[in-house]
C-alpha positions as CSV (number, residue, x, y, z in Angstrom):
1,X,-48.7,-96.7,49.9
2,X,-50.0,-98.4,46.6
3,X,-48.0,-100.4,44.9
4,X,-46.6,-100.2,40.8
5,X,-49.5,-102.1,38.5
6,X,-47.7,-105.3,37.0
7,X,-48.3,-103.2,33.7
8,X,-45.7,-101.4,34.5
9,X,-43.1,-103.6,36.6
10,X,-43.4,-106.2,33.7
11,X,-41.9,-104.6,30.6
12,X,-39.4,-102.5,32.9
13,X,-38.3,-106.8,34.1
14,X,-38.1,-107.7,31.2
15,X,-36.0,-105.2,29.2
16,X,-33.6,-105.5,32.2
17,X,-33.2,-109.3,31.7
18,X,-32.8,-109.2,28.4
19,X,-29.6,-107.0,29.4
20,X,-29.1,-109.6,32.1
21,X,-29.4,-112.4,29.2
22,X,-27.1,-110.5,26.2
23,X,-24.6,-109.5,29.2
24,X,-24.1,-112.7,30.7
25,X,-24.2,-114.5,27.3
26,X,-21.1,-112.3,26.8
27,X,-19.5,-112.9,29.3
28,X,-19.5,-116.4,29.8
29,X,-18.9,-117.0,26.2
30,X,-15.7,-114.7,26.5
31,X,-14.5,-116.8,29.7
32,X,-14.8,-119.5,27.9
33,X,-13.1,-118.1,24.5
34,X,-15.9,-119.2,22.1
35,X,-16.5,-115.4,21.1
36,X,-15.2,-114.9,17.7
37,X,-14.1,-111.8,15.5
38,X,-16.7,-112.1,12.6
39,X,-19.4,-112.2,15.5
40,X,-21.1,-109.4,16.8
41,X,-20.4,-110.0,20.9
42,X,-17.3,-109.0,22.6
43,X,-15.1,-105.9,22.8
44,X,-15.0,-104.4,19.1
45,X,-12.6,-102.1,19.4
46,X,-9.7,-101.6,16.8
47,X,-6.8,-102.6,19.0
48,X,-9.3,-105.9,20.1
49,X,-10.0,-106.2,16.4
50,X,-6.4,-106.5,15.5
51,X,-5.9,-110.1,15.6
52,X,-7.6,-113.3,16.9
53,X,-5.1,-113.5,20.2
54,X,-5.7,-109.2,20.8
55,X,-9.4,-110.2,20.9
56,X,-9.5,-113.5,23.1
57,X,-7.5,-111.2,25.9
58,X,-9.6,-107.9,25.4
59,X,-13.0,-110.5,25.7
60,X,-11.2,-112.6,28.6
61,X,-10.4,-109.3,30.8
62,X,-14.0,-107.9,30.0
63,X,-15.8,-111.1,30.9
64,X,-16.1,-111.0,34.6
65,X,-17.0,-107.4,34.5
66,X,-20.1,-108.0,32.2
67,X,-21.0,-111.1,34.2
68,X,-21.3,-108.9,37.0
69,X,-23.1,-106.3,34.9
70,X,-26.0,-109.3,34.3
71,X,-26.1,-110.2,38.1
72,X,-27.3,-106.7,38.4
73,X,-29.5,-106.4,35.8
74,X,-31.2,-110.0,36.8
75,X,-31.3,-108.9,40.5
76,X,-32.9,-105.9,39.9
77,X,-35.3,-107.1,37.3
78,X,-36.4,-109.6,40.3
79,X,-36.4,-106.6,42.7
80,X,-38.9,-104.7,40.9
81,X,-41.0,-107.9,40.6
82,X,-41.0,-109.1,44.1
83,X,-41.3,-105.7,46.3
84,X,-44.1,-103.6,46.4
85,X,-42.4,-100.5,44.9
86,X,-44.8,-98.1,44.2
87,X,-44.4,-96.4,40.5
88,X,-41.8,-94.0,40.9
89,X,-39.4,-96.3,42.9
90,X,-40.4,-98.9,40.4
91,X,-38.7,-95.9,37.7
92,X,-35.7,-95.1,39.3
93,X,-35.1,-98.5,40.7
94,X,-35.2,-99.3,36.9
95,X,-33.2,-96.5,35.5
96,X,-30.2,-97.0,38.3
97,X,-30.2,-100.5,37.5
98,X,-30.0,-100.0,33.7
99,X,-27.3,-97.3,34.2
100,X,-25.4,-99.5,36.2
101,X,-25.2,-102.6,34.3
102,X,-24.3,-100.1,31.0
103,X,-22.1,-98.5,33.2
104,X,-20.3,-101.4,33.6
105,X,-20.6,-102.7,30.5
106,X,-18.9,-99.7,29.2
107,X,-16.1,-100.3,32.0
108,X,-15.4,-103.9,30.9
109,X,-14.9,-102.3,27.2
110,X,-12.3,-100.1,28.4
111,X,-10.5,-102.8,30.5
112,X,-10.6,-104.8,27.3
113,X,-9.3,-102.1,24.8
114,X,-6.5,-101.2,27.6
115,X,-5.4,-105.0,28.0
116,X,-5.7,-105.4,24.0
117,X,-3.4,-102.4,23.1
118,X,-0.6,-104.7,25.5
119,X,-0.6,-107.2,22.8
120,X,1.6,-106.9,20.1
121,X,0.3,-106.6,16.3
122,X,1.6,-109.5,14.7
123,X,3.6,-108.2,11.4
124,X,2.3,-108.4,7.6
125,X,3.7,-110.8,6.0
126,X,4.3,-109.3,1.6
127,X,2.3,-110.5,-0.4
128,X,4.3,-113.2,-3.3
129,X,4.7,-112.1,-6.6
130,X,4.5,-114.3,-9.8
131,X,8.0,-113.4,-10.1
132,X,9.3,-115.9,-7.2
133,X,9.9,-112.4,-5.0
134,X,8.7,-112.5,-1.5
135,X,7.6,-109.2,-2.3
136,X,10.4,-107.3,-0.3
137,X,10.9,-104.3,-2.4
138,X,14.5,-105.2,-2.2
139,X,14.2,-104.6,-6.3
140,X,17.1,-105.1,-9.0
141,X,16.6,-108.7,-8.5
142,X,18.0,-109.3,-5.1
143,X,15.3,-112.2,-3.9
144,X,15.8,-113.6,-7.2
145,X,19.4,-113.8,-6.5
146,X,18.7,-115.4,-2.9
147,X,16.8,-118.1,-4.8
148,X,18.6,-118.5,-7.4
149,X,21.9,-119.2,-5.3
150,X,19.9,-121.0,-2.9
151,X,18.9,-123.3,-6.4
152,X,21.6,-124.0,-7.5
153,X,23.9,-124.7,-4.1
154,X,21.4,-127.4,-3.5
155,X,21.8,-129.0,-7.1
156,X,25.3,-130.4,-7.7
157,X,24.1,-130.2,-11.8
């Protein structure tokens, strides 16, 4: 049985640990909670994106789930260096261990999203108007009245 040319088990190595190296750079980095919003790792999904404490769970659920994605990636990528596949079980050994570390991938997103929509939104605070108003839309002057009531119990003037 010949054996897959190291022209071709080389580049199909290599693009699966450079899966293995994004993956577990994910997921160790979300473990550890040093993946940020304005980055471009983690789970990036609007209920993750929602606020910083929505995006640290969604990225903390995912993270052992893309680790494990990497240790399959890297073990395969290893596989096809080490045995003497021959070219077509070179291929699919390739292809199954590319769909399974997406495949997983894809599964720690969804874990993530489902663990972010548990958190709840923290509320909008109004924005402050020049005019001392909180911004309410209380209208007719009803903050003004709080503060100015407010003012003037606290000065004995």
């Amino acid at each position: 049985m010949p054996t897959a040319s190291l022209a071709l088990t080389l580049p199909l190595a290599a693009v699966l640990l450079v899966v293995a190296g994004l993956a577990g750079s994910m997921g160790l980095r979300a473990r550890s909670g040093s993946l940020t919003r304005d980055g471009r790792m983690g789970v990036r999904t609007p209920a993750s994106l929602a606020s910083d404490e929505s995006f640290g769970v969604a990225n903390r659920i995912a993270a052992p789930v893309a680790l494990g994605a990497a240790v399959i990636a890297a073990v395969l990528a290893v596989l096809l260096l080490v045995l003497p596949l021959s070219a077509a079980a070179a291929l699919i050994c390739f292809v199954v261990g590319l769909a399974a570390a997406f495949a997983l991938l894809v599964t720690a997103g969804v874990l993530g999203d489902r663990a972010a929509r548990h958190v709840p939104i923290p509320a909008r605070q109004p924005a402050a108007s020049g005019a001392g108003c909180g911004g309410c839309g209380c209208g007719g002057g009803g903050c003004s009245k709080l503060t100015r009531n407010s003012s003037t119990a606290a000065d004995p003037a």
